[in-house]
py3Dmol code that shows the C-alpha trace and the ligand (Angstrom):
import py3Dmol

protein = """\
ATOM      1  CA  UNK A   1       4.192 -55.433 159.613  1.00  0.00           C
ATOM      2  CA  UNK A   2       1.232 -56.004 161.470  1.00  0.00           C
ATOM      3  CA  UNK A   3      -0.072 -53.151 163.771  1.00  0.00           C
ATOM      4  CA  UNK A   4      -0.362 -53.256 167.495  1.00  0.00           C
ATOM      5  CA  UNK A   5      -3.669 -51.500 168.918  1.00  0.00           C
ATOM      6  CA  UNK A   6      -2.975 -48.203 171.923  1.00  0.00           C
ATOM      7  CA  UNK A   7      -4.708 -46.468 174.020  1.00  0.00           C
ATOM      8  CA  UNK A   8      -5.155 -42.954 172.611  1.00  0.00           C
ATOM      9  CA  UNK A   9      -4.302 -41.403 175.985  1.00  0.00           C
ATOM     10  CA  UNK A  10      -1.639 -43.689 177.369  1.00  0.00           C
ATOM     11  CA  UNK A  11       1.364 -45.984 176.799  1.00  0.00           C
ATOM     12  CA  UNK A  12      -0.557 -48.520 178.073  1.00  0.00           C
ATOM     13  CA  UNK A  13      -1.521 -52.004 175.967  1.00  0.00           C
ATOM     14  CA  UNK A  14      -5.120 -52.753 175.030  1.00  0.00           C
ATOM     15  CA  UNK A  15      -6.881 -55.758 175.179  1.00  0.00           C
ATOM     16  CA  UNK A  16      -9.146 -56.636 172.290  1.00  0.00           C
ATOM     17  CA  UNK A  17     -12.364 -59.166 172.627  1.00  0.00           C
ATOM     18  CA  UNK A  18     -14.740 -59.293 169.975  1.00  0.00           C
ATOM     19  CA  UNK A  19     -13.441 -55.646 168.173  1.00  0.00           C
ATOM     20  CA  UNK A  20     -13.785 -53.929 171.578  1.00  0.00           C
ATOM     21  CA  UNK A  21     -10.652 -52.370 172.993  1.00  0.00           C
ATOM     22  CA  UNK A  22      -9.667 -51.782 176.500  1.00  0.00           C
ATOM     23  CA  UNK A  23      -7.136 -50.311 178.441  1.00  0.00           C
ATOM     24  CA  UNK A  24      -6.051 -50.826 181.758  1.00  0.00           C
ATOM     25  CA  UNK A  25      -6.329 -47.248 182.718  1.00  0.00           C
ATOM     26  CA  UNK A  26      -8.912 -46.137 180.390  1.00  0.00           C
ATOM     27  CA  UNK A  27     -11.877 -48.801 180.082  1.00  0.00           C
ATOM     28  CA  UNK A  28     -12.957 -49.278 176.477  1.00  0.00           C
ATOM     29  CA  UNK A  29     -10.997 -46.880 174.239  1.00  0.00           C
ATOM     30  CA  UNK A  30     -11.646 -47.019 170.267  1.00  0.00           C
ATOM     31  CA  UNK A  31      -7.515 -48.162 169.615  1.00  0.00           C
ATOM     32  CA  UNK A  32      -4.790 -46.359 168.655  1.00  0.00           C
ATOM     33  CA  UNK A  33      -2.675 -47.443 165.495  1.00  0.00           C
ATOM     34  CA  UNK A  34       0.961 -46.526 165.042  1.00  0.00           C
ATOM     35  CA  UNK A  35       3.428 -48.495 163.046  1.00  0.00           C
ATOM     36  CA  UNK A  36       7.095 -49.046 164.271  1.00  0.00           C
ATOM     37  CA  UNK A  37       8.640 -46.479 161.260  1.00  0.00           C
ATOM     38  CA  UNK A  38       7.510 -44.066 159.435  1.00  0.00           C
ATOM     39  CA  UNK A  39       7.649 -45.259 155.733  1.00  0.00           C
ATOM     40  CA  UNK A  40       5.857 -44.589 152.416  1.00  0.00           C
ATOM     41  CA  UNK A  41       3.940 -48.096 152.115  1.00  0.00           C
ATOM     42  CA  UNK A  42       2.323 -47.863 156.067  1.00  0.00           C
ATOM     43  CA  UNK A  43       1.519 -43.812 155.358  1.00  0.00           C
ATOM     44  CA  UNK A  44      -0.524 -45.015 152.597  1.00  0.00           C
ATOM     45  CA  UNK A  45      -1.547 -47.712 154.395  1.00  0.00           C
ATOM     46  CA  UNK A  46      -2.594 -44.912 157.241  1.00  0.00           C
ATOM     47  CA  UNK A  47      -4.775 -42.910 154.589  1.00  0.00           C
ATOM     48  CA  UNK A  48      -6.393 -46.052 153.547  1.00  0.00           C
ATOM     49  CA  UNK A  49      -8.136 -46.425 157.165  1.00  0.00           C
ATOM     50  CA  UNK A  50      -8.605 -43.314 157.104  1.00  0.00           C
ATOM     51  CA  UNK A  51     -10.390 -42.219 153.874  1.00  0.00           C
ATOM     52  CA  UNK A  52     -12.977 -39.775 155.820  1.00  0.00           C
ATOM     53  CA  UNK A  53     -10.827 -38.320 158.058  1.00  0.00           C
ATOM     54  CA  UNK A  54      -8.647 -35.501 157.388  1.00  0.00           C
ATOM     55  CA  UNK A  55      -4.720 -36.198 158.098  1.00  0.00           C
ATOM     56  CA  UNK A  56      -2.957 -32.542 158.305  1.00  0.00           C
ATOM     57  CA  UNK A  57       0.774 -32.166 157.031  1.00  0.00           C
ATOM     58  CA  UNK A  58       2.568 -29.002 156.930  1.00  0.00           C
ATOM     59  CA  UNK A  59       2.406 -27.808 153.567  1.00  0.00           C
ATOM     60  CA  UNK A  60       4.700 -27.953 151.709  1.00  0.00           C
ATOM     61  CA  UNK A  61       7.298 -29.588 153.800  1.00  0.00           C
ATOM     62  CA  UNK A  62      10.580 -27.788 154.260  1.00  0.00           C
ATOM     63  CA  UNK A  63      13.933 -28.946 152.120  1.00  0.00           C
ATOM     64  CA  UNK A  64      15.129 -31.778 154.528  1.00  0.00           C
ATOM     65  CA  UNK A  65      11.836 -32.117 156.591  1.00  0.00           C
ATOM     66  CA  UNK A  66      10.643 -35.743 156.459  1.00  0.00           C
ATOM     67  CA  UNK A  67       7.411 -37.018 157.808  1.00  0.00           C
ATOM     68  CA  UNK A  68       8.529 -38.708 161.087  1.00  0.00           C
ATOM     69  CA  UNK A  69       5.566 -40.261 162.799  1.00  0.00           C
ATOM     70  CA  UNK A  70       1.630 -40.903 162.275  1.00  0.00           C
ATOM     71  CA  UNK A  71      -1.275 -42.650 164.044  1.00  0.00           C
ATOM     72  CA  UNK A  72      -5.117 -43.019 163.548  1.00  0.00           C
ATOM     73  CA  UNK A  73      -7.506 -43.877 166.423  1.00  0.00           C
ATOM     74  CA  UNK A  74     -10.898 -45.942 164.882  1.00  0.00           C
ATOM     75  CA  UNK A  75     -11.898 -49.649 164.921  1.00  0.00           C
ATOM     76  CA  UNK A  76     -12.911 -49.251 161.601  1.00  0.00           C
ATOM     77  CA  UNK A  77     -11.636 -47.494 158.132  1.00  0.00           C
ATOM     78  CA  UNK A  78     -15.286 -45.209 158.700  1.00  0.00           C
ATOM     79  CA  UNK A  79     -15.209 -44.869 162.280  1.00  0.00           C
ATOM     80  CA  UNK A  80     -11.772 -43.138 162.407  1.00  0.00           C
ATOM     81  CA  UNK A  81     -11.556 -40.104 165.698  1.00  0.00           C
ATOM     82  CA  UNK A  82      -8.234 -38.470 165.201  1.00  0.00           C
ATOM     83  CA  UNK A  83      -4.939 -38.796 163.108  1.00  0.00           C
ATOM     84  CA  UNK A  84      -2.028 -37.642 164.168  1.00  0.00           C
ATOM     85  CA  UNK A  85       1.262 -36.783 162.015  1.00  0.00           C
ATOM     86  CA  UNK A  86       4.533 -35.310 163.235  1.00  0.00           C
ATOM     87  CA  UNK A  87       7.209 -33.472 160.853  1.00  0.00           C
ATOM     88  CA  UNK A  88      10.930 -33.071 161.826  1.00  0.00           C
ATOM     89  CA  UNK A  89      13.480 -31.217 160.689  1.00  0.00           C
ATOM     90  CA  UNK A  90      15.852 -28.359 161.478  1.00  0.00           C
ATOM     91  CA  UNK A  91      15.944 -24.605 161.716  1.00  0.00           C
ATOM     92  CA  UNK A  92      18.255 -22.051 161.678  1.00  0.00           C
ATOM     93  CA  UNK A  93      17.155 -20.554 165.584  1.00  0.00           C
ATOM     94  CA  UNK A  94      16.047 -24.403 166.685  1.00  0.00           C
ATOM     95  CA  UNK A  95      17.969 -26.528 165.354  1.00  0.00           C
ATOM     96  CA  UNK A  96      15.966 -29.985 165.124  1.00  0.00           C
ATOM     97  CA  UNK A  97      12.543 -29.279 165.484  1.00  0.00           C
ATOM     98  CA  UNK A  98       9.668 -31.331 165.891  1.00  0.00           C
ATOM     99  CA  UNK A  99       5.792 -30.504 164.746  1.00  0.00           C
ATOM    100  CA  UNK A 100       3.015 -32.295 165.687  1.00  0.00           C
ATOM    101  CA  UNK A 101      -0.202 -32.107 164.359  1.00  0.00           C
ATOM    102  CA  UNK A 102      -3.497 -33.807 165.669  1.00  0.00           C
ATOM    103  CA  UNK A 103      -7.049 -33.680 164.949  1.00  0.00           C
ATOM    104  CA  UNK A 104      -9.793 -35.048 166.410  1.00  0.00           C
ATOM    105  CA  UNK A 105     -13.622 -35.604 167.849  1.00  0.00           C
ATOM    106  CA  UNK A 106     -13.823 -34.101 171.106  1.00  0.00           C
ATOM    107  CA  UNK A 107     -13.020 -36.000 174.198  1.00  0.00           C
ATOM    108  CA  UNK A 108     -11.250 -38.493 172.192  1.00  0.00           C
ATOM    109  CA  UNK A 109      -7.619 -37.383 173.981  1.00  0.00           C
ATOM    110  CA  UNK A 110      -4.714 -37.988 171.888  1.00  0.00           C
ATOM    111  CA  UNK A 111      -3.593 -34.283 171.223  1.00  0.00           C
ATOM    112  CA  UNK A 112      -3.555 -33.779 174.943  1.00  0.00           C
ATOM    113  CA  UNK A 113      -1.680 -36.596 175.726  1.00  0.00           C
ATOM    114  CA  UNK A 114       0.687 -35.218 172.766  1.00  0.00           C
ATOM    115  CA  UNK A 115       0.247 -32.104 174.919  1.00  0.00           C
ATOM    116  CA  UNK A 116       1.304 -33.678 178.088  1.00  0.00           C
ATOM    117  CA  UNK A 117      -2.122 -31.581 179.419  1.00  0.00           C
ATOM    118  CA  UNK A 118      -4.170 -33.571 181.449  1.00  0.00           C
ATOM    119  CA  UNK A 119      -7.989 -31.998 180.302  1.00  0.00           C
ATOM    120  CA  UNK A 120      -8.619 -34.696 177.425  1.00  0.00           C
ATOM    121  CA  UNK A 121     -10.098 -31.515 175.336  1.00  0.00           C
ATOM    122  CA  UNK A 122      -7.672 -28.052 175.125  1.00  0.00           C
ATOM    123  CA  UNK A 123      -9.932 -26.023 177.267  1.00  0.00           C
ATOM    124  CA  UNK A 124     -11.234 -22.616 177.989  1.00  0.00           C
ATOM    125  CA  UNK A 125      -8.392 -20.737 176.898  1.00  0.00           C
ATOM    126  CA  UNK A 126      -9.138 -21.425 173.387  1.00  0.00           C
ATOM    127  CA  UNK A 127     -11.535 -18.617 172.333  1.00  0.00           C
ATOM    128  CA  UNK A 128     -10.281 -16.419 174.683  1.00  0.00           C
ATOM    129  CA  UNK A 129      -8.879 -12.951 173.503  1.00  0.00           C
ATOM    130  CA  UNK A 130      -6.817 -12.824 169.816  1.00  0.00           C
ATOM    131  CA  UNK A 131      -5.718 -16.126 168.942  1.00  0.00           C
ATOM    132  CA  UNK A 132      -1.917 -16.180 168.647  1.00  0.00           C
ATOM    133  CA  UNK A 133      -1.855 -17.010 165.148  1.00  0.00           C
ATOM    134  CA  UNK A 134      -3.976 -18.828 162.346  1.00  0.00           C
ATOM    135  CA  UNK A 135      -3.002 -21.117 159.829  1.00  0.00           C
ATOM    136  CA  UNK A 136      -4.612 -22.126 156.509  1.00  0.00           C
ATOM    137  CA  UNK A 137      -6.700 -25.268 156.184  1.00  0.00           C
ATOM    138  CA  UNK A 138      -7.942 -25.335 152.087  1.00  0.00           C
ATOM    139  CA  UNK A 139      -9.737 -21.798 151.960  1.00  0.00           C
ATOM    140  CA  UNK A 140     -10.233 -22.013 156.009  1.00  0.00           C
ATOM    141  CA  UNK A 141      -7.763 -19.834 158.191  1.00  0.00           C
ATOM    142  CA  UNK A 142      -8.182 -21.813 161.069  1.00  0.00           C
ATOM    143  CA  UNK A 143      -7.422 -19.464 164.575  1.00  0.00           C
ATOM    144  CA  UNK A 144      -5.373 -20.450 167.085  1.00  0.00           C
ATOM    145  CA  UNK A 145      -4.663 -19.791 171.075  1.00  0.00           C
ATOM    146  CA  UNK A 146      -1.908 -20.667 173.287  1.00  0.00           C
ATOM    147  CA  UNK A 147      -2.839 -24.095 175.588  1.00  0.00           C
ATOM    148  CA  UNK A 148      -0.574 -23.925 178.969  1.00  0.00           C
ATOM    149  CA  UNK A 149       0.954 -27.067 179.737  1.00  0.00           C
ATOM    150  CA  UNK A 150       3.095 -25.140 183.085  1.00  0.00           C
ATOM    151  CA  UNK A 151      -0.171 -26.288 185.343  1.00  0.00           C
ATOM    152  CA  UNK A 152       0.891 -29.886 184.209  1.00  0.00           C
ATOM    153  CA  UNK A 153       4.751 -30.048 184.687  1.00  0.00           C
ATOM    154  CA  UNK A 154       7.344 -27.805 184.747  1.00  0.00           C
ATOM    155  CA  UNK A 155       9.737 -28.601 181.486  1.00  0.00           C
ATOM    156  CA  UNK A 156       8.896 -26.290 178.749  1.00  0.00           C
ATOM    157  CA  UNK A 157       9.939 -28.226 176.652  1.00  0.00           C
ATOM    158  CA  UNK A 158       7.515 -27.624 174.064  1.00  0.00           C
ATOM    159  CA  UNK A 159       4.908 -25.301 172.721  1.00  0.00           C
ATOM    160  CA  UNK A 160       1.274 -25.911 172.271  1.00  0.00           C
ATOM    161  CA  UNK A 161      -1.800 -24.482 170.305  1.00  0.00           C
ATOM    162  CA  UNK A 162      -4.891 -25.836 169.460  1.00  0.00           C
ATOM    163  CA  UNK A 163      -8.538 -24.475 168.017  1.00  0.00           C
ATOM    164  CA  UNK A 164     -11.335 -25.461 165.953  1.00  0.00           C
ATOM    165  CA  UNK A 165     -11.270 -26.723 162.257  1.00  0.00           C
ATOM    166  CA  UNK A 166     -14.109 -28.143 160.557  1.00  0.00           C
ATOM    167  CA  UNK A 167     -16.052 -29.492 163.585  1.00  0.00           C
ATOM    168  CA  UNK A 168     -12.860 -31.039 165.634  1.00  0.00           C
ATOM    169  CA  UNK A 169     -10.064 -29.819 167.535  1.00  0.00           C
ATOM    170  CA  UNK A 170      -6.795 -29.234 166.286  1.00  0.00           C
ATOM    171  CA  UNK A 171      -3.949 -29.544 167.905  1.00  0.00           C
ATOM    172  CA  UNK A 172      -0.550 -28.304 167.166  1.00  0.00           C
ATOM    173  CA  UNK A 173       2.606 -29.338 169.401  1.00  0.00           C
ATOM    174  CA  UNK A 174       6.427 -27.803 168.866  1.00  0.00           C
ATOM    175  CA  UNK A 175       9.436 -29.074 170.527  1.00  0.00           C
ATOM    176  CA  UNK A 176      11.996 -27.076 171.072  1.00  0.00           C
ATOM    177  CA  UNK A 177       9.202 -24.888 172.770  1.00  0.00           C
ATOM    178  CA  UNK A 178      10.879 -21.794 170.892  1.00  0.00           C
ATOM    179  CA  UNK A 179       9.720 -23.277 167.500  1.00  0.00           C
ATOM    180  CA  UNK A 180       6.360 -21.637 168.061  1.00  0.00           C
ATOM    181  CA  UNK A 181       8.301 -18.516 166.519  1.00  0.00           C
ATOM    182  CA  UNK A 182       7.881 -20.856 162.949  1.00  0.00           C
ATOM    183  CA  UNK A 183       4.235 -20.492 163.153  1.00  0.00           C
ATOM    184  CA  UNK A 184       3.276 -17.543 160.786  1.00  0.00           C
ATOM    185  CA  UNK A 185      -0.052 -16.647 159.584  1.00  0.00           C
ATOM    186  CA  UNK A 186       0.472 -18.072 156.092  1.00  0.00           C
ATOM    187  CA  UNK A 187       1.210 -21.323 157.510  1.00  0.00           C
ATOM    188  CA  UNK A 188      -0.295 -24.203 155.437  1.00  0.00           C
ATOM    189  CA  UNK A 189      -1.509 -27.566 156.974  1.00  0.00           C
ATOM    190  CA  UNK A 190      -3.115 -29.796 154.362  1.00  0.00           C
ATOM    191  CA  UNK A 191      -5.053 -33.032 154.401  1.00  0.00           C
ATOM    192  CA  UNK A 192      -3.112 -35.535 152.432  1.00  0.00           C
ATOM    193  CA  UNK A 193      -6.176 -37.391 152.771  1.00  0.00           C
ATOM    194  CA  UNK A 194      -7.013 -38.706 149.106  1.00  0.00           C
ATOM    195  CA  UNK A 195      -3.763 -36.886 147.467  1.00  0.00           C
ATOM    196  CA  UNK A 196      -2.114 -39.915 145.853  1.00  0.00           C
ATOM    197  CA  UNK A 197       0.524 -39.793 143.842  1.00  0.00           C
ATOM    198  CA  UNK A 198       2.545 -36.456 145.253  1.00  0.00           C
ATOM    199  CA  UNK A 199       2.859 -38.421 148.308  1.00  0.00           C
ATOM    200  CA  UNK A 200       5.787 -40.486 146.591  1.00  0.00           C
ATOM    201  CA  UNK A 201       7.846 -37.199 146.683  1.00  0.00           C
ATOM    202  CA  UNK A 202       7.215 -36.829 150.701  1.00  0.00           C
ATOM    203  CA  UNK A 203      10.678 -37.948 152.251  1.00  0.00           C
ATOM    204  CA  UNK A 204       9.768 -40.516 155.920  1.00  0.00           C
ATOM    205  CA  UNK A 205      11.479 -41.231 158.566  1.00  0.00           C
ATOM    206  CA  UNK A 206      13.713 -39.778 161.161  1.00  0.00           C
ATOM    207  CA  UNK A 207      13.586 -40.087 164.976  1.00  0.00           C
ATOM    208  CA  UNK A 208       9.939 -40.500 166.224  1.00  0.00           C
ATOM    209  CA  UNK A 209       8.930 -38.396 168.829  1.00  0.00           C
ATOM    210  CA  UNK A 210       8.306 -39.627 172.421  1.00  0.00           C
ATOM    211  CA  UNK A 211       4.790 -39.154 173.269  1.00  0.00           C
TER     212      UNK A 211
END
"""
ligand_1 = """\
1
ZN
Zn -5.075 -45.724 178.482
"""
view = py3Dmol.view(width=600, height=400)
view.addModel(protein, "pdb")
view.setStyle({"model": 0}, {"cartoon": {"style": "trace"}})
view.addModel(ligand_1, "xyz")
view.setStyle({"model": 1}, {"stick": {}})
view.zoomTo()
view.show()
């Protein structure tokens, strides 16, 4: 199925003229591509456009999670700005639970619209005091602070962390907002960038999130 081209920081549709993208809202905007479902054939599809950009999975998935959602921003396979993937599946204390994980250049604004923040970048509480917990990127352990979304609305419906790995921002968004508690410091993302084959065994599918 052919993919439809998003604004990275809005709902809104994007009008293309000669490989230039626009929003409404925004002005030019390198697009956003999502596909309808999350299936094995468009996730390989996803890493394909993607092929120097790392795409972050928690690693391994739990028994039952399934890779629910993912999106790229980038006109072109080499110009690609963030990916975005989103596990689901259930916990004993959540119940279903929803992970989010985004990376990206700054000022590029997908992991804050994720968020629900309305700074495009996480801000200056990253780096501030003892990050509330790290997680491992290949040999990295990549630190991590709290981003408030309260100044922005009033739900809590969600937790949110971001910091620095390898040059971008990461981004990592939990709903129920109580899932933070899954976070450990021996958490494992991994770019499934360039894995190939183990990605047959990766279940898809699942409700995709609302962001
Ligand atoms: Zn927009």
């Amino acid at each position: 199925m052919a993919l439809v081209a998003g604004c990275p920081r809005c709902p809104s549709p994007v009008t293309e003229w000669e490989r230039t993208w626009a929003c409404g809202e925004h002005g030019p905007v390198a697009p956003l591509w999502r596909p309808q479902e999350a299936s094995y054939d468009e996730f390989t599809r996803h890493l394909g456009r993607t092929p120097s950009f790392p795409t972050y999975l928690p690693w391994p998935l739990g028994p039952g999670w399934r890779v629910a959602d993912f999106a790229l921003v980038g006109a072109a396979p080499d110009e690609a700005t963030a990916t975005l993937t989103c596990a689901s599946g259930t916990s004993a204390l959540d119940g279903e639970v929803e992970v989010v994980v985004v990376a990206e250049e700054p000022g590029v604004g997908l992991g804050s619209r994720v968020a629900g923040t309305t700074a495009s970048d996480p801000g200056g509480e990253i780096g501030q005091g003892p990050p509330v917990v790290r997680v491992r990127i290949g040999h990295q352990s990549v630190p991590l602070w709290t981003v408030s979304t309260s100044a922005d609305d009033d739900r809590f419906d969600r937790s949110v962390v971001a910091g620095e790995a390898y040059g971008r921002w990461l981004w990592i968004v939990l709903r129920p907002a109580s899932a933070i508690l899954l976070l450990r410091d021996d958490w494992i993302l991994k770019d499934v960038s360039g894995l190939g084959p183990p990605l047959v065994e990766l279940p898809f599918g699942g409700d995709r999130p609302t962001w």
